[in-house]
Structure formats: structure tokens, C-alpha cells
C-alpha positions as CSV (number, residue, x, y, z in Angstrom):
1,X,91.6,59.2,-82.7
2,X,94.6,60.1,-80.8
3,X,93.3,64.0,-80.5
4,X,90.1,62.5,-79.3
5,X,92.1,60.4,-76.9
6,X,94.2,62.9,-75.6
7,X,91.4,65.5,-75.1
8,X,89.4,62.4,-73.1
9,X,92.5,61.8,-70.9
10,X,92.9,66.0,-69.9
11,X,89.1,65.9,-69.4
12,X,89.4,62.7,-66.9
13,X,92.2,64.3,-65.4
14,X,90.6,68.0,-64.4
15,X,87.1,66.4,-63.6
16,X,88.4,63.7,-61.3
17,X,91.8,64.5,-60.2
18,X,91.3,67.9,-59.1
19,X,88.1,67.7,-56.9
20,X,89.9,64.7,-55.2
21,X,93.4,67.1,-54.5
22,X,91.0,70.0,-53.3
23,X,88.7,68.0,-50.9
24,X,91.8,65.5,-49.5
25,X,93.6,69.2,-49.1
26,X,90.6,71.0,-47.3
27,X,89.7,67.9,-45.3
28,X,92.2,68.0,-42.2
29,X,91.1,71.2,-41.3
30,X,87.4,70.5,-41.9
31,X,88.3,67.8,-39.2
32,X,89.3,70.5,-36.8
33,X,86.8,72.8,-37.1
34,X,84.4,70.4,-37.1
35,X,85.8,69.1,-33.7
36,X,86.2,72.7,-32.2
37,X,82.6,73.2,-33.1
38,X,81.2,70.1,-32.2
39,X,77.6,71.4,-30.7
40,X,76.3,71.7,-34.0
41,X,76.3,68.9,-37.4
42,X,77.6,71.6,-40.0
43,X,81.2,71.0,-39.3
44,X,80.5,66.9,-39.8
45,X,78.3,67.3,-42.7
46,X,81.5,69.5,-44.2
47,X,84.1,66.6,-43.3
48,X,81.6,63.7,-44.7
49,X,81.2,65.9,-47.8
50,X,85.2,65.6,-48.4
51,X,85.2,62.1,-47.7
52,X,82.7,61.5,-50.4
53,X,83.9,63.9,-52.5
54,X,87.2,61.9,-52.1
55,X,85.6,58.5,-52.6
56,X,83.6,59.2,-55.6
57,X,86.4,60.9,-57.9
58,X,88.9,58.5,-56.8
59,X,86.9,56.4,-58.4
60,X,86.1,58.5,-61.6
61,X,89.6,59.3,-62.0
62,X,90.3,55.7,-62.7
63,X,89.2,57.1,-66.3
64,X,92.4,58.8,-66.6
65,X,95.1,55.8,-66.7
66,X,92.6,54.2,-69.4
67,X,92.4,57.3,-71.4
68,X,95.9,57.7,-71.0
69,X,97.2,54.3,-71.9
70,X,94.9,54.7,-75.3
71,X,96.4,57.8,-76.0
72,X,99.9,56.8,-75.3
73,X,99.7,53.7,-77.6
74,X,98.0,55.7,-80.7
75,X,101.2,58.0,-80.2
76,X,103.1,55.4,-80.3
77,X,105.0,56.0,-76.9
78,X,104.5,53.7,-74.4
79,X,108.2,52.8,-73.9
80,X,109.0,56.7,-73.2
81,X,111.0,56.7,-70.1
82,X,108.9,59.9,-69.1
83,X,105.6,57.8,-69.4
84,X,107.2,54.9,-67.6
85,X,108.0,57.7,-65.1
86,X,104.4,58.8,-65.7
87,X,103.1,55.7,-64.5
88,X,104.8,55.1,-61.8
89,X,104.1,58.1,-60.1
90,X,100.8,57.5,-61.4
91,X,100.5,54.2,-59.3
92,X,102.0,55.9,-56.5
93,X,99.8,58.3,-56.3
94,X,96.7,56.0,-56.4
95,X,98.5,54.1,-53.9
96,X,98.7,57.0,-51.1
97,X,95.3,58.0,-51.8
98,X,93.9,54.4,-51.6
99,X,95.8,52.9,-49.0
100,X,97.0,56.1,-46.8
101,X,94.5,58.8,-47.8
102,X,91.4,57.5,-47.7
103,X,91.8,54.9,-44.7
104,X,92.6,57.7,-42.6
105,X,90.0,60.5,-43.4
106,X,87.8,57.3,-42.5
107,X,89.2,57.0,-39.5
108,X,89.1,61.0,-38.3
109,X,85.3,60.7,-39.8
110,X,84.3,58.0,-37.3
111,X,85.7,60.3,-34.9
112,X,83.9,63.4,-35.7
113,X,81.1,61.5,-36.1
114,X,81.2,59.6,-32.5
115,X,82.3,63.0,-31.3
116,X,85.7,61.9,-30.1
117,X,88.6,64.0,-29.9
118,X,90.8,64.2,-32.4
119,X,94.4,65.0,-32.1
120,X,96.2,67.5,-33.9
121,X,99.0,64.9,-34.9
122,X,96.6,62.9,-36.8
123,X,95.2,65.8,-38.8
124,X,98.4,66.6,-39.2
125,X,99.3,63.1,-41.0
126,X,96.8,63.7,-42.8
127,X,97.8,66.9,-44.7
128,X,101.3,65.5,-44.7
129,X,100.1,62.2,-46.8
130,X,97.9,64.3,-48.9
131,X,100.4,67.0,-49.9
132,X,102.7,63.5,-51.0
133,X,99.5,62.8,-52.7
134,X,99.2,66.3,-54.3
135,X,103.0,66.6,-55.1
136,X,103.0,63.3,-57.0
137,X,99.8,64.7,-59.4
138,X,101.6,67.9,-59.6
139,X,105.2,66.3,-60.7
140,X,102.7,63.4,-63.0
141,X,101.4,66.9,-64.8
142,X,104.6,68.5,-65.2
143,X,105.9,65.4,-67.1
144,X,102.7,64.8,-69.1
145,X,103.5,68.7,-70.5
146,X,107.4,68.6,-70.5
147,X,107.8,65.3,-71.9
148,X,111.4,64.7,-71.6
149,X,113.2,63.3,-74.4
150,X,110.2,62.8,-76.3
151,X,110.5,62.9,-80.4
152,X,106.9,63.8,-81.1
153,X,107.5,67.5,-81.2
154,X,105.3,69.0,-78.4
């Protein structure tokens, strides 16, 4: 069961996760070109695929902190300092993307769309808030494979 588990969890995690840190990353400068080419749709339809994109996996990757949580208590580690680690940057993560990340492409989107200018500071916050976002996946991955301190000989 824990194999089956575990495989779930890496699954969740490429299917969901990654769309989500590729459109959030390609997003900001969707959002400029969009606005520098604002004569024609193409640049919006671009910008309101991210956001869906976005949207949708963020709420597919849910699937990972459940498949994760099974997995960790079949091993038998949920007191692990690096999975306490694990889930806090886990939470934090979710937390940027759902409460910085997201609000904010909304807000560039209702721009584009309206075809108001958009300043290059807020595109800017943007990538800033979503390399946080990616960093915080990235350092969640490194101690999902390094483990340290754990006993169960991966």
C-alpha cells in the first residue's frame, strides 16, 4: 500500500504542481505582451489560458498533501522533522499561490481584459511572488528526496 501511495503522491505532484509553476512563471510576461500587442485577442486568450491553467491545477494539486499524508503515515514518519519541514513549506506554498498568486494574476487579467495599462511593477510582483512560490516547491522536492535524518534507508 505504501508503494502505491508513494507512486500516487509523485504522480499528484508532476501532474498538478508543475503545470501550475510553468503557467504562474510564464504568466507576467504573457501580461506584457499581451498589453504591448493589445490590437489583437491572442495575447489575452494567452494570459486567460495561464490563469486557468493556474486555477484548475491548484486545485488538482490539492491531491498531493492527501497522497502525501497517506504515504507518510504507512511509513510510519509523520513526526520526521523534514516532513514537519515538508509541510510547512507545503502550506506556505499553497498560501502564496492562493492568497498572493492568484489574486493578482486576477487582477492584471481584468486589466488586459478592459485594456488598461499595466505597469511594469506589478508584473514585476508578480514574477517576484511566483519565483517565492516556485523556490518553496523546489526546496519542498529537495527534502521529499534528501530526507534528512530519516532512518528508513532511502
Amino acid at each position: 500500500m505504501t508503494k502505491l501511495l508513494l507512486s500516487l503522491h509523485v504522480i499528484a505532484a508532476i501532474l498538478a504542481v508543475g503545470p501550475v509553476t510553468v503557467a504562474a512563471s510564464m504568466y507576467p510576461a504573457a501580461v506584457r505582451r499581451a498589453r504591448a500587442d493589445a490590437e489583437t485577442d491572442a495575447g489575452a486568450g494567452t494570459v486567460r489560458l495561464l490563469h486557468r491553467i493556474c486555477r484548475v491545477y491548484a486545485g488538482v494539486g490539492l491531491a498531493v498533501p492527501l497522497f502525501g499524508f497517506g504515504t507518510a503515515s504507512a511509513m510510519g514518519v509523520l513526526g520526521d522533522a523534514w516532513l514537519i519541514a515538508s509541510i510547512t513549506l507545503t502550506a506556505a506554498a499553497a498560501g502564496v499561490l492562493a492568497v498572493l498568486v492568484l489574486p493578482r494574476q486576477d487582477e492584471l487579467l481584468e486589466a488586459v481584459d478592459a485594456g488598461q495599462p499595466v505597469e511594469r511593477a506589478h508584473t514585476a510582483q508578480l514574477a517576484m511572488l511566483t519565483g517565492l512560490f516556485n523556490l518553496l516547491w523546489a526546496t519542498v522536492t529537495v527534502l521529499m528526496i534528501v530526507r534528512p535524518g530519516s532512518t528508513t534507508g532511502a
